[in-house]
CHARMM-style PDB file with segment names, atoms N, HN, CA, C and O in Angstrom:
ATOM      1  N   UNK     1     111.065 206.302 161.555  1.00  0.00      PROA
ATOM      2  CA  UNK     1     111.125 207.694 161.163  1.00  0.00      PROA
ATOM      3  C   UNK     1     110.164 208.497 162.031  1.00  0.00      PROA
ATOM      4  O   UNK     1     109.026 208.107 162.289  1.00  0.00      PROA
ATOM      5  N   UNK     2     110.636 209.527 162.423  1.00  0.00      PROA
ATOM      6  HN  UNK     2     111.561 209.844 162.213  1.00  0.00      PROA
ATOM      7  CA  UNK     2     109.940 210.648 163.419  1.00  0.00      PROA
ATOM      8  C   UNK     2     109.038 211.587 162.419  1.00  0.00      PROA
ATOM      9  O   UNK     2     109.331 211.971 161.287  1.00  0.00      PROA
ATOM     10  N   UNK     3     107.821 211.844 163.203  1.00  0.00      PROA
ATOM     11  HN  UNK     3     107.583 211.531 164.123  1.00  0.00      PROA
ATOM     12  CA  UNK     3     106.954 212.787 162.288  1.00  0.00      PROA
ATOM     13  C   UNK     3     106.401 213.497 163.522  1.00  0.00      PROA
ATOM     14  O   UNK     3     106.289 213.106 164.684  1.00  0.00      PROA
ATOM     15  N   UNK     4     105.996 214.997 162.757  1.00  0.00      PROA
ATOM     16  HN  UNK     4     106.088 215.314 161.813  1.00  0.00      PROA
ATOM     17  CA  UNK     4     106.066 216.145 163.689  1.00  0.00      PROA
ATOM     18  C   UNK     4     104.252 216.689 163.424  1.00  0.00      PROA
ATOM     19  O   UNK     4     103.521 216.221 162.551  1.00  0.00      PROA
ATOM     20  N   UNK     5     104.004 217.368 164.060  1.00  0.00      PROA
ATOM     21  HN  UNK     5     104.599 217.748 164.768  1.00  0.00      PROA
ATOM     22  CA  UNK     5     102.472 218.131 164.014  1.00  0.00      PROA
ATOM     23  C   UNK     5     103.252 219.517 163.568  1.00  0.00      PROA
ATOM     24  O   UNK     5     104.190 219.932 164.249  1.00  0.00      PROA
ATOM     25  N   UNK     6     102.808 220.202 162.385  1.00  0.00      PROA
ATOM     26  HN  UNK     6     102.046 219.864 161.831  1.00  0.00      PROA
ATOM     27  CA  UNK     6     103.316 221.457 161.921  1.00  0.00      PROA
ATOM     28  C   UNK     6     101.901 222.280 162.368  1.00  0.00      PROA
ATOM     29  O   UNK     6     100.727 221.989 162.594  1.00  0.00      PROA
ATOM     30  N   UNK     7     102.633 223.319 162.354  1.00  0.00      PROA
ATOM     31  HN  UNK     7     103.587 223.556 162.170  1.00  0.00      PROA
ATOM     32  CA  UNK     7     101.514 224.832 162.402  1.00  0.00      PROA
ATOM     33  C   UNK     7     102.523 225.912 161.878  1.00  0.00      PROA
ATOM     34  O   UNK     7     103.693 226.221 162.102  1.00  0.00      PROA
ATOM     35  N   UNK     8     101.401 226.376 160.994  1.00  0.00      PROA
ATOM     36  HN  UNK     8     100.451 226.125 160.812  1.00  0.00      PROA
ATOM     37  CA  UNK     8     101.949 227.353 159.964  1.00  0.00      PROA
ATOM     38  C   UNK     8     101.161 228.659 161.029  1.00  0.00      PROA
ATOM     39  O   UNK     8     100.200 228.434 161.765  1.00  0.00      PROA
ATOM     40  N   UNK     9     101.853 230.023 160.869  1.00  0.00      PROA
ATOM     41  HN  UNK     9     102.633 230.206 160.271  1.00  0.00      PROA
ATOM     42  CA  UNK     9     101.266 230.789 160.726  1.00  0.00      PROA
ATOM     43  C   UNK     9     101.528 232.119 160.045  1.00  0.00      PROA
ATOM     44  O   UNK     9     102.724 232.404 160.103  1.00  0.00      PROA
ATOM     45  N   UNK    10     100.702 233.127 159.344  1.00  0.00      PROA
ATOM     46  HN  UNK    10      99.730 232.895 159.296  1.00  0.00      PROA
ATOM     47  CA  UNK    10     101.096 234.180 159.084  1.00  0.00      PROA
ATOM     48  C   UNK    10     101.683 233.331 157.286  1.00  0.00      PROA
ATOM     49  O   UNK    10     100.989 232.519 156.674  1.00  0.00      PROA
ATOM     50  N   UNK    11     102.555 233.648 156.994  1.00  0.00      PROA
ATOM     51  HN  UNK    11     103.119 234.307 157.491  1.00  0.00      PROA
ATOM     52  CA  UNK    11     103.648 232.989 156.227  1.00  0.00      PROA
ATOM     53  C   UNK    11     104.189 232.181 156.125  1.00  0.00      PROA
ATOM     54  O   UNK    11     104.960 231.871 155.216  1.00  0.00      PROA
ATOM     55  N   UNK    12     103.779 231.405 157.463  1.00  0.00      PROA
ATOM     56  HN  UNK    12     103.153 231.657 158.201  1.00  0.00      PROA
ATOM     57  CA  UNK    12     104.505 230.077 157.661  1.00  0.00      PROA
ATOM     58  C   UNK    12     103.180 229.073 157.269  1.00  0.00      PROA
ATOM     59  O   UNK    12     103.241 227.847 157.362  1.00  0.00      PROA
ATOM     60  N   UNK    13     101.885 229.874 156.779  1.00  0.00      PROA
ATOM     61  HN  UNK    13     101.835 230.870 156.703  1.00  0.00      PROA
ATOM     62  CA  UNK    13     100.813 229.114 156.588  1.00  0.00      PROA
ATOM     63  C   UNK    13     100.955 228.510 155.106  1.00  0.00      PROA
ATOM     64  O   UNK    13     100.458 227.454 154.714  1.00  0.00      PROA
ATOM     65  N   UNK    14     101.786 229.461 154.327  1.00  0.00      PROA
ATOM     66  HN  UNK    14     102.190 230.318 154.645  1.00  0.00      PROA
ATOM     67  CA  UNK    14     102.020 229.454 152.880  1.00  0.00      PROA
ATOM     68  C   UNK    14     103.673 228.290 152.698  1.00  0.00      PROA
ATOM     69  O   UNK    14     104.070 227.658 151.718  1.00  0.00      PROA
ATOM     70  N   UNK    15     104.223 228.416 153.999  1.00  0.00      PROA
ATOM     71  HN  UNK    15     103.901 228.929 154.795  1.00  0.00      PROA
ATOM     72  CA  UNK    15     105.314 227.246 153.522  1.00  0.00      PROA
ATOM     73  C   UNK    15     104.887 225.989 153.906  1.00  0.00      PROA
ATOM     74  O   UNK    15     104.902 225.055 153.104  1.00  0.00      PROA
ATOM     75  N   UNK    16     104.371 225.819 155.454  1.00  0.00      PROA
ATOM     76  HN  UNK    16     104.359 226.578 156.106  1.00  0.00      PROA
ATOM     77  CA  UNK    16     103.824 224.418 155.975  1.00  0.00      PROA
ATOM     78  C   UNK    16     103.153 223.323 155.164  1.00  0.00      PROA
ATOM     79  O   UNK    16     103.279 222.147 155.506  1.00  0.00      PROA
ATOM     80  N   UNK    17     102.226 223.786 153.771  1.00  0.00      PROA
ATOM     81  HN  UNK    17     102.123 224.741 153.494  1.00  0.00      PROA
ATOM     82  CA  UNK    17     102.227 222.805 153.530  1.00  0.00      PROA
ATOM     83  C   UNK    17     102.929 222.536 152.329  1.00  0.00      PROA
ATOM     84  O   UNK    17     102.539 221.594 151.639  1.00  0.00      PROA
ATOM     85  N   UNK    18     103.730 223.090 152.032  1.00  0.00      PROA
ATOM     86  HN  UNK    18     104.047 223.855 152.592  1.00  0.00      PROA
ATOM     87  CA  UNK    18     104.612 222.682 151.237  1.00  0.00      PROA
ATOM     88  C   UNK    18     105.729 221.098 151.678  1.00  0.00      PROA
ATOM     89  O   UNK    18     106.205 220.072 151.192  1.00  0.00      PROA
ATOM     90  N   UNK    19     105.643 221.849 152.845  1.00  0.00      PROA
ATOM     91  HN  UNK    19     105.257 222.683 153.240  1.00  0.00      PROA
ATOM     92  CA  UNK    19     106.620 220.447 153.487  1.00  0.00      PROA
ATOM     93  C   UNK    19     105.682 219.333 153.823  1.00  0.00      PROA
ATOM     94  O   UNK    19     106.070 218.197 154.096  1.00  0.00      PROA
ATOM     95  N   UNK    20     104.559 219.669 153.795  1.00  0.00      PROA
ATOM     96  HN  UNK    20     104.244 220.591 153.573  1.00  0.00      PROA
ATOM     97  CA  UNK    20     104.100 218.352 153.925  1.00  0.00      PROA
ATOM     98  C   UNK    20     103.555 217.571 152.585  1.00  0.00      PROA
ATOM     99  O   UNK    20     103.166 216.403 152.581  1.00  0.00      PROA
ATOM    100  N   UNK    21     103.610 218.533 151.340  1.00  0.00      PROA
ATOM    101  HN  UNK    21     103.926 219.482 151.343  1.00  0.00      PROA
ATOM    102  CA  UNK    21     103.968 218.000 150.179  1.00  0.00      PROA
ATOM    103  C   UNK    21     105.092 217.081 149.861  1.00  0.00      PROA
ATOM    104  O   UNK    21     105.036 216.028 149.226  1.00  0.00      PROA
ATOM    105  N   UNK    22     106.196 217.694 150.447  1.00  0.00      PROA
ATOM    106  HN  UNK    22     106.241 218.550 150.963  1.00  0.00      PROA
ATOM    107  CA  UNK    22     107.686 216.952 150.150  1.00  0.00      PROA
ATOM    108  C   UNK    22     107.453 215.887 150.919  1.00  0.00      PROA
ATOM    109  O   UNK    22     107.438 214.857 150.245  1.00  0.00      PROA
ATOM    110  N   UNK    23     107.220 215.678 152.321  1.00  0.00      PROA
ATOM    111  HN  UNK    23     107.231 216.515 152.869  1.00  0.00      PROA
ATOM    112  CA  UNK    23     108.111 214.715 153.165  1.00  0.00      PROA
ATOM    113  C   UNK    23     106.190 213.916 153.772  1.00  0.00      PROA
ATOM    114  O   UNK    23     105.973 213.822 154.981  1.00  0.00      PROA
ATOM    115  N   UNK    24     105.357 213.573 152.989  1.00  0.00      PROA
ATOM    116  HN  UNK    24     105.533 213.649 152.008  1.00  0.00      PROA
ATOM    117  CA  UNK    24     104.194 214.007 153.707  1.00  0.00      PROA
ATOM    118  C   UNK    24     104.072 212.372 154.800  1.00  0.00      PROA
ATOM    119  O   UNK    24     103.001 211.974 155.259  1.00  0.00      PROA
ATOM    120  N   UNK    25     105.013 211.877 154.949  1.00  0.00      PROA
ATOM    121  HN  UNK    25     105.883 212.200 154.576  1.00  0.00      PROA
ATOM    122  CA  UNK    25     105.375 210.494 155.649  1.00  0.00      PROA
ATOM    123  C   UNK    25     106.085 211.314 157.053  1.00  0.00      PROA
ATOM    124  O   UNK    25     105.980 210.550 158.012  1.00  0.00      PROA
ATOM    125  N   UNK    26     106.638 212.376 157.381  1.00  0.00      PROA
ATOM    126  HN  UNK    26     106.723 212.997 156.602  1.00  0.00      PROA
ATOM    127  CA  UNK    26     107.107 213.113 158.411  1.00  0.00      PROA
ATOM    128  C   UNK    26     105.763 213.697 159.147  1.00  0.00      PROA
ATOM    129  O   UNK    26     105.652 213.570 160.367  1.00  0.00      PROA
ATOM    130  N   UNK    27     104.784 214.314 158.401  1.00  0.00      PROA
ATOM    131  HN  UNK    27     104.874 214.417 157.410  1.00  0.00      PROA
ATOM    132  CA  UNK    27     103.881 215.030 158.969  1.00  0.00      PROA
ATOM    133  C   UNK    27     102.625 214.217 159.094  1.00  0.00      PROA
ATOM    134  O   UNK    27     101.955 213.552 158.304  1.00  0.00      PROA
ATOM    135  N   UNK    28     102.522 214.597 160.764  1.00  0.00      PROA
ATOM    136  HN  UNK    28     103.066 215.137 161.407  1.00  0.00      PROA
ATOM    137  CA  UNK    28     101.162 213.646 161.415  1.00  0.00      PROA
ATOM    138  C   UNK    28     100.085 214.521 161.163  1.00  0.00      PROA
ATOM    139  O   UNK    28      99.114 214.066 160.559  1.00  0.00      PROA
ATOM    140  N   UNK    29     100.092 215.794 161.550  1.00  0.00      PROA
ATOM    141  HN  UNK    29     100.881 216.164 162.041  1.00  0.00      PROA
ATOM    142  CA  UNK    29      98.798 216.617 161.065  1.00  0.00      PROA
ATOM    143  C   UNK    29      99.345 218.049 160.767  1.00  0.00      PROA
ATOM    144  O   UNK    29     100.394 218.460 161.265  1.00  0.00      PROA
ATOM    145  N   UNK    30      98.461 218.876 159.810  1.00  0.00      PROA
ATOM    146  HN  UNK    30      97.609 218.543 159.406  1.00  0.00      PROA
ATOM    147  CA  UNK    30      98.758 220.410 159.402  1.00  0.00      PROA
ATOM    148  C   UNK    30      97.884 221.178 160.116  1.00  0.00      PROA
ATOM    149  O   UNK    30      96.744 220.715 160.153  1.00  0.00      PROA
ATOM    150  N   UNK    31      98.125 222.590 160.910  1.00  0.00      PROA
ATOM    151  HN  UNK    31      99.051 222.967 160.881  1.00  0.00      PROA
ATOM    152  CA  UNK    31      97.368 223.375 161.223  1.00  0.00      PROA
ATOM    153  C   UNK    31      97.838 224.660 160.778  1.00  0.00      PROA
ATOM    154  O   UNK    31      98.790 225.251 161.289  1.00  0.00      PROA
ATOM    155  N   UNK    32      97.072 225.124 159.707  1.00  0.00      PROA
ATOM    156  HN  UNK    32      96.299 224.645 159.292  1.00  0.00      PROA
ATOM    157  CA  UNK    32      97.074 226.735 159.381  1.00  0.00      PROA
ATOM    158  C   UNK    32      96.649 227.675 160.136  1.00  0.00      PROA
ATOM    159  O   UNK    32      95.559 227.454 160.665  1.00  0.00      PROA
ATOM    160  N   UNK    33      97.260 228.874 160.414  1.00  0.00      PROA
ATOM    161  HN  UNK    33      98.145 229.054 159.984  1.00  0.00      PROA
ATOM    162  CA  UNK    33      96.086 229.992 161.761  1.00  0.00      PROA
ATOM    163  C   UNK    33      96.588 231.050 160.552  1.00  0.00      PROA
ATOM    164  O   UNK    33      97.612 230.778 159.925  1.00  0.00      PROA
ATOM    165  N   UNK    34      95.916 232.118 160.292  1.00  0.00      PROA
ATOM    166  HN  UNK    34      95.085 232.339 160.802  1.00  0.00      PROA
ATOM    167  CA  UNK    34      95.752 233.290 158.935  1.00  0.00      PROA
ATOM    168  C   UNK    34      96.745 233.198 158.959  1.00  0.00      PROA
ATOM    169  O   UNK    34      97.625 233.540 159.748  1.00  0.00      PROA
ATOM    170  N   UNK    35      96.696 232.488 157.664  1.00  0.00      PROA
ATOM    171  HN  UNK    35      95.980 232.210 157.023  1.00  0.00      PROA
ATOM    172  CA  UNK    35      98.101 232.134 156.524  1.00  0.00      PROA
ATOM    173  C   UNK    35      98.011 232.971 155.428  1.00  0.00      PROA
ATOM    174  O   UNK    35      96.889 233.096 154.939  1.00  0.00      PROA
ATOM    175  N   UNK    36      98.914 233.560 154.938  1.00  0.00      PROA
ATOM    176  HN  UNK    36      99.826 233.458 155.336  1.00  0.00      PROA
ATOM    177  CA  UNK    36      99.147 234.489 153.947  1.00  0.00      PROA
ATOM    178  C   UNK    36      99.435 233.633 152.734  1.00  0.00      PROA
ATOM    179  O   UNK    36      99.356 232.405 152.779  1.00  0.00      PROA
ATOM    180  N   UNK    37      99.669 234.104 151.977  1.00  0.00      PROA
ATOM    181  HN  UNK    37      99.733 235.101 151.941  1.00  0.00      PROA
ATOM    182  CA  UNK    37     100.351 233.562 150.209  1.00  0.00      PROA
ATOM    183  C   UNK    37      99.592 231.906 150.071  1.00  0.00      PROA
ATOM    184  O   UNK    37     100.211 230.915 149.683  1.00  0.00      PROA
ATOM    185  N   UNK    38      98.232 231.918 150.461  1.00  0.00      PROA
ATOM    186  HN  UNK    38      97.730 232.724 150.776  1.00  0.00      PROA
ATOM    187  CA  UNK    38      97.394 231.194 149.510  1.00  0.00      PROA
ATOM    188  C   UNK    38      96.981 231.342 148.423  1.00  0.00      PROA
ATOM    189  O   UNK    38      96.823 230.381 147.669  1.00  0.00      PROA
ATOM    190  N   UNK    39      96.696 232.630 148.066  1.00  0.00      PROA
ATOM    191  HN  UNK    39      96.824 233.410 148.678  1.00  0.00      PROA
ATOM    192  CA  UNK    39      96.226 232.806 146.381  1.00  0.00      PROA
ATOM    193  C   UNK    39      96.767 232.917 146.114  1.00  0.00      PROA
ATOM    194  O   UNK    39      97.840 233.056 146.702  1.00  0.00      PROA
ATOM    195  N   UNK    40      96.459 232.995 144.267  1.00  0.00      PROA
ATOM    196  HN  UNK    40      95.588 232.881 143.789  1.00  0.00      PROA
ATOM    197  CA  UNK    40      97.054 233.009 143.152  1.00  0.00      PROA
ATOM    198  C   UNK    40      97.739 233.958 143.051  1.00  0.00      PROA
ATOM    199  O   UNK    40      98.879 233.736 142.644  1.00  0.00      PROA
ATOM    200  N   UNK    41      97.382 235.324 143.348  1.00  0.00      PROA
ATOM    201  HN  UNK    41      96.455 235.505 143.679  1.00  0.00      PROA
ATOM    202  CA  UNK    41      98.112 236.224 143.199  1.00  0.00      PROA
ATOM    203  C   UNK    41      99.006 236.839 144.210  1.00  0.00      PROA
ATOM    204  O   UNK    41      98.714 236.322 145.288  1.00  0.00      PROA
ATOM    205  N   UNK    42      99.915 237.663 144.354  1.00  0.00      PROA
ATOM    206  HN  UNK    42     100.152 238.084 143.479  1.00  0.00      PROA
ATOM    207  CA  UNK    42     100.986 237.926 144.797  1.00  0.00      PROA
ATOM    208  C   UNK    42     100.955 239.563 145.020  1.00  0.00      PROA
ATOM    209  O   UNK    42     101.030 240.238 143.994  1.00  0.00      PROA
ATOM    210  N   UNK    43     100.856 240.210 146.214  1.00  0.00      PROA
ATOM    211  HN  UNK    43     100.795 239.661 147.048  1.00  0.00      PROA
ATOM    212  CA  UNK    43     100.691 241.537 146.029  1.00  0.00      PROA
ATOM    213  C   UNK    43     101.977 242.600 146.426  1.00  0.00      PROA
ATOM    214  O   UNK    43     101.937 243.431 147.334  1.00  0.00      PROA
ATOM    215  N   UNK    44     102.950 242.389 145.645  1.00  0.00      PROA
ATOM    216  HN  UNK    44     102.984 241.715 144.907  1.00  0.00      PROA
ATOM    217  CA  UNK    44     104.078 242.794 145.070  1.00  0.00      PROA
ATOM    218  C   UNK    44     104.127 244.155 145.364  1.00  0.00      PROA
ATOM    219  O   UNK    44     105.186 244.619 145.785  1.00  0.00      PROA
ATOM    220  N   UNK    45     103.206 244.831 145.221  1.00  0.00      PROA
ATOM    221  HN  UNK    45     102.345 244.455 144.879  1.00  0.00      PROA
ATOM    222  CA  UNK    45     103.327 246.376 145.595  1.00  0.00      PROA
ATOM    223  C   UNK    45     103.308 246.400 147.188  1.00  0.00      PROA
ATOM    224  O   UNK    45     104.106 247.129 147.779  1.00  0.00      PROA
ATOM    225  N   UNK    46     102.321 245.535 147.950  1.00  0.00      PROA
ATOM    226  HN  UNK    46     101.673 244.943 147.471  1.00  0.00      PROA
ATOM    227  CA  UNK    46     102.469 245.550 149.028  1.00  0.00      PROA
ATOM    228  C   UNK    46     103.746 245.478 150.224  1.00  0.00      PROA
ATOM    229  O   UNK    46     104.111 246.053 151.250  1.00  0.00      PROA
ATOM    230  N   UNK    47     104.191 244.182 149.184  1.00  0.00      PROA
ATOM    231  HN  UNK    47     103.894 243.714 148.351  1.00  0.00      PROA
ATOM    232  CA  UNK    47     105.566 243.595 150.067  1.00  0.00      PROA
ATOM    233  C   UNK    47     106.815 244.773 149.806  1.00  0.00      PROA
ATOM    234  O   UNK    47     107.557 245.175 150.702  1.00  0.00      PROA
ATOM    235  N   UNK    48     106.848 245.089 148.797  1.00  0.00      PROA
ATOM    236  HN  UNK    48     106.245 244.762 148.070  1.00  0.00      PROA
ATOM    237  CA  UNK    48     107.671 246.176 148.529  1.00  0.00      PROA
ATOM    238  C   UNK    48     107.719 247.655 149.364  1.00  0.00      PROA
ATOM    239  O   UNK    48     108.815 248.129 149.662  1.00  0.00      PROA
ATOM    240  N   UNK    49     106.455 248.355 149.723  1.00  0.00      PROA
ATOM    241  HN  UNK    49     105.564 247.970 149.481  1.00  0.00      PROA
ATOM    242  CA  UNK    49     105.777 248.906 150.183  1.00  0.00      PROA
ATOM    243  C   UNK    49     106.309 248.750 152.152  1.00  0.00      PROA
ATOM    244  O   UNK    49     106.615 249.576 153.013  1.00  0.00      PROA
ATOM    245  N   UNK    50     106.198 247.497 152.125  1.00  0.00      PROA
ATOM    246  HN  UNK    50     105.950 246.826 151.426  1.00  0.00      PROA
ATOM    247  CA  UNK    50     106.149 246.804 153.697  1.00  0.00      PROA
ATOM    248  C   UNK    50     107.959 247.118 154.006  1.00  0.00      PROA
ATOM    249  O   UNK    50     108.587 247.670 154.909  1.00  0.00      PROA
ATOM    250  N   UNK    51     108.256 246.548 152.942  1.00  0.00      PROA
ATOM    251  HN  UNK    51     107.745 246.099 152.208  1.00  0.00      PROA
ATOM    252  CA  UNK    51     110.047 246.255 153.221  1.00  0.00      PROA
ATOM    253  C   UNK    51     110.444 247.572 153.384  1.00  0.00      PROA
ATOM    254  O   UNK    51     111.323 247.626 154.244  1.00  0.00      PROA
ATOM    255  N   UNK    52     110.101 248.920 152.810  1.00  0.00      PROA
ATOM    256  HN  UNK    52     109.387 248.876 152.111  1.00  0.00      PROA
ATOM    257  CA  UNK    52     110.388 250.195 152.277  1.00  0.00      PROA
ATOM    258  C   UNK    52     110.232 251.088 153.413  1.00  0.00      PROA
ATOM    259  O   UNK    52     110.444 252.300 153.451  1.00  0.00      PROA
ATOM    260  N   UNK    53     109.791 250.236 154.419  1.00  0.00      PROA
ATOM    261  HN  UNK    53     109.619 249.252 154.387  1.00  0.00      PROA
ATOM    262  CA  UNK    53     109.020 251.466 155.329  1.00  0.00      PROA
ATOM    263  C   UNK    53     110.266 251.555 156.451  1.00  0.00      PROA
ATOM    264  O   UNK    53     111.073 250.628 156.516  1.00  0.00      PROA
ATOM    265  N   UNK    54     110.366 252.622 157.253  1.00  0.00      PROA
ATOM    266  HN  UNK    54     109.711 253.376 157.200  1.00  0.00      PROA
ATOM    267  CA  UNK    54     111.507 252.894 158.106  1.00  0.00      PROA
ATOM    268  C   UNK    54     111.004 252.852 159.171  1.00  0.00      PROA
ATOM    269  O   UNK    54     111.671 252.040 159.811  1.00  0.00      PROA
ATOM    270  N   UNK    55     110.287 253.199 159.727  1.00  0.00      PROA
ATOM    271  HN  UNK    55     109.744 253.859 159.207  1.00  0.00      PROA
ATOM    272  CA  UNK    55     109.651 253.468 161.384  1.00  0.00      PROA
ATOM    273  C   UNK    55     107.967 252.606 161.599  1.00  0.00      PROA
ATOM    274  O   UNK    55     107.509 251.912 160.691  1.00  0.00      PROA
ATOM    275  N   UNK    56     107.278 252.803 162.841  1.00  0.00      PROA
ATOM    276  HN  UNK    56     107.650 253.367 163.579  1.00  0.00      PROA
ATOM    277  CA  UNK    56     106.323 251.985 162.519  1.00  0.00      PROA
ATOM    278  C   UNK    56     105.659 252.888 162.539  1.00  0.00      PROA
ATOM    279  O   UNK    56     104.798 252.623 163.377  1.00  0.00      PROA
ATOM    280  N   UNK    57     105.442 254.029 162.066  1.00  0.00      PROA
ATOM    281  HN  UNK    57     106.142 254.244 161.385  1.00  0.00      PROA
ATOM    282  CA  UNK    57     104.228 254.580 161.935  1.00  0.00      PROA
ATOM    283  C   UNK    57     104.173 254.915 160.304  1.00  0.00      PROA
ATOM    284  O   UNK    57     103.300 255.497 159.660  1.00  0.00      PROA
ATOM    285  N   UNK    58     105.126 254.472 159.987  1.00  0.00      PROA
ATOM    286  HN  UNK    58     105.834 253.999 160.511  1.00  0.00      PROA
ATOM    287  CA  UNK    58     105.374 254.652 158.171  1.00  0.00      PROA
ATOM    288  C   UNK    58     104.848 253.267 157.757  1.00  0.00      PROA
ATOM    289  O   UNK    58     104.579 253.120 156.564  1.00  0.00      PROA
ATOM    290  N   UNK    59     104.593 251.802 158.948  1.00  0.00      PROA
ATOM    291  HN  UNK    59     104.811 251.921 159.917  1.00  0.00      PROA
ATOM    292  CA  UNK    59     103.911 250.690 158.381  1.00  0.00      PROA
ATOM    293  C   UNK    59     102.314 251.079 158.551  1.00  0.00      PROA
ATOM    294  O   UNK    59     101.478 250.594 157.788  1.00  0.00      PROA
ATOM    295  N   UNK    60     102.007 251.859 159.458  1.00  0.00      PROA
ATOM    296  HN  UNK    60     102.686 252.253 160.078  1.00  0.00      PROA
ATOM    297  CA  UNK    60     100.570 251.996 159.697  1.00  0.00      PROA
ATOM    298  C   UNK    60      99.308 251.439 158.192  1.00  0.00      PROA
ATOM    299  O   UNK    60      98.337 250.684 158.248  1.00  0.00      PROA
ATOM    300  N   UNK    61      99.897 252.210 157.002  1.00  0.00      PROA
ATOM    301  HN  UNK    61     100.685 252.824 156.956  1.00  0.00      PROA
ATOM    302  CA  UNK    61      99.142 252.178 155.860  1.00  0.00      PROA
ATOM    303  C   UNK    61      99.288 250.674 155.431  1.00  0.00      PROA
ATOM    304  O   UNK    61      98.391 250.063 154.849  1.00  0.00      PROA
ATOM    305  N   UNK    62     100.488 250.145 155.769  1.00  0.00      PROA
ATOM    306  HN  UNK    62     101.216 250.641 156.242  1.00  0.00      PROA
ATOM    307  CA  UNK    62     100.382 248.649 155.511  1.00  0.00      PROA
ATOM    308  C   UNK    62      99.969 247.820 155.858  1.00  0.00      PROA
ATOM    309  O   UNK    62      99.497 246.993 155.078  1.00  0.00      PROA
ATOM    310  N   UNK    63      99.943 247.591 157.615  1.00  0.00      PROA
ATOM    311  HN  UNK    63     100.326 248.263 158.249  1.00  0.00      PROA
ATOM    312  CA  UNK    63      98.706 246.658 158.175  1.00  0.00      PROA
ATOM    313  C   UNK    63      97.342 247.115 158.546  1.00  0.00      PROA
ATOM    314  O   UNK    63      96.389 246.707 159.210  1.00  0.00      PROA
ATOM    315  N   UNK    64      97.701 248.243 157.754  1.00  0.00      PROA
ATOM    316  HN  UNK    64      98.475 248.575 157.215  1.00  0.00      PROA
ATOM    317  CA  UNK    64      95.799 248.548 157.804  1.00  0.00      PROA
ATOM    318  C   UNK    64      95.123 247.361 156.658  1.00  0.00      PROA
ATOM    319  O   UNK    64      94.036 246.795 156.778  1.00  0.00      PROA
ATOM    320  N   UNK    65      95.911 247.228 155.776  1.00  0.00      PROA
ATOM    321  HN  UNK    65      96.793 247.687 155.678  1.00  0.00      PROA
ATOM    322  CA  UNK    65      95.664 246.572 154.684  1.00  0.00      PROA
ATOM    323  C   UNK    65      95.233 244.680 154.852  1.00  0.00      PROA
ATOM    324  O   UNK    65      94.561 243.889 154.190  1.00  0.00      PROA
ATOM    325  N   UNK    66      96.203 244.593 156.331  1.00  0.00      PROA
ATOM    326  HN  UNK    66      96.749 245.235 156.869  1.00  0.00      PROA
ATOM    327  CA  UNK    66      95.319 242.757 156.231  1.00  0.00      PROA
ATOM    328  C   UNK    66      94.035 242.878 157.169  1.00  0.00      PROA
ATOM    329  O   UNK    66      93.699 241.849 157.757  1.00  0.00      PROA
ATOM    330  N   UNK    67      93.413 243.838 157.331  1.00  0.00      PROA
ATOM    331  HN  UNK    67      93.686 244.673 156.853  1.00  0.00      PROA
ATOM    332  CA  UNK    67      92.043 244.109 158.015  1.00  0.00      PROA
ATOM    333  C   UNK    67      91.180 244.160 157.616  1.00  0.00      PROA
ATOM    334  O   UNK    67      91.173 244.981 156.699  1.00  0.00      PROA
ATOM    335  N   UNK    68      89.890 243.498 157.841  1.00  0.00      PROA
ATOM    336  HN  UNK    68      89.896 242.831 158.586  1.00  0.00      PROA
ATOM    337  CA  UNK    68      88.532 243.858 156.983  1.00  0.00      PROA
ATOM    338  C   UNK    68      88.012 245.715 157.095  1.00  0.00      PROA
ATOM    339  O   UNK    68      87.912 246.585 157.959  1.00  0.00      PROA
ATOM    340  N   UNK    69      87.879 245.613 156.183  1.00  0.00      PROA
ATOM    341  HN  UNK    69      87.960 244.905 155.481  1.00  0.00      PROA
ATOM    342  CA  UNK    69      86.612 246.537 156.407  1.00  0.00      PROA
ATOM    343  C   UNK    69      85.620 246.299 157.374  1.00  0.00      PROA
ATOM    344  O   UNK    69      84.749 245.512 157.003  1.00  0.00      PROA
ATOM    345  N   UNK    70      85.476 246.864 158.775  1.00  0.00      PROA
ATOM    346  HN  UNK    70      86.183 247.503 159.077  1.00  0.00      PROA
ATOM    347  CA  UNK    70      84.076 246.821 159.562  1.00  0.00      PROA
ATOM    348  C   UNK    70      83.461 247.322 158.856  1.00  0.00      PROA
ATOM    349  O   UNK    70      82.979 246.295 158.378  1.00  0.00      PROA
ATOM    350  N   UNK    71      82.711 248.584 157.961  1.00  0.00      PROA
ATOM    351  HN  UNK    71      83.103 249.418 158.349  1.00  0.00      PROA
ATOM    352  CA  UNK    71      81.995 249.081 157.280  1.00  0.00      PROA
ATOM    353  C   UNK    71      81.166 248.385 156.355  1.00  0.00      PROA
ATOM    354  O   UNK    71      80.198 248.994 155.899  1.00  0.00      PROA
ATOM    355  N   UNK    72      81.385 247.187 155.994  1.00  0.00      PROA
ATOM    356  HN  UNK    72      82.171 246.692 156.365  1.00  0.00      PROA
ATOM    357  CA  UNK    72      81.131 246.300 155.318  1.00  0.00      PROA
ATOM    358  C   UNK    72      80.348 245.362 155.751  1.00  0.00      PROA
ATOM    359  OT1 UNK    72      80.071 244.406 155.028  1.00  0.00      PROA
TER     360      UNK     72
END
């Protein structure tokens, strides 16, 4: 049986290890790079928000949102 090196990223950080839950005899090693939908919670207004938008300057307010605060 063939086994693969996964890398999640973005969203794919939140499925990758799922599959290596299922099949974890396929997967030789996991690498996450800022993976989204690790926590518990789910920010529903966001994604809604994201999907809703028409042009990219109507996403502006949305990926301001996966940014730290420098001010901080």
């Amino acid at each position: 049986m063939q086994s693969a090196h996964l890398v999640g990223h973005s969203l794919g950080g939140a499925i990758a290890p799922g599959d290596g839950l299922l099949r974890p005899e396929r997967v030789r090693s996991l690498s996450l790079v800022s993976s989204a939908g690790l926590g518990r919670e789910i920010n529903a207004a966001y994604i809604e928000a994201f999907v809703r938008r028409t042009n990219r300057n109507a996403l502006k307010p949305c990926v301001a949102q996966l940014y730290a605060d420098e001010g901080w």
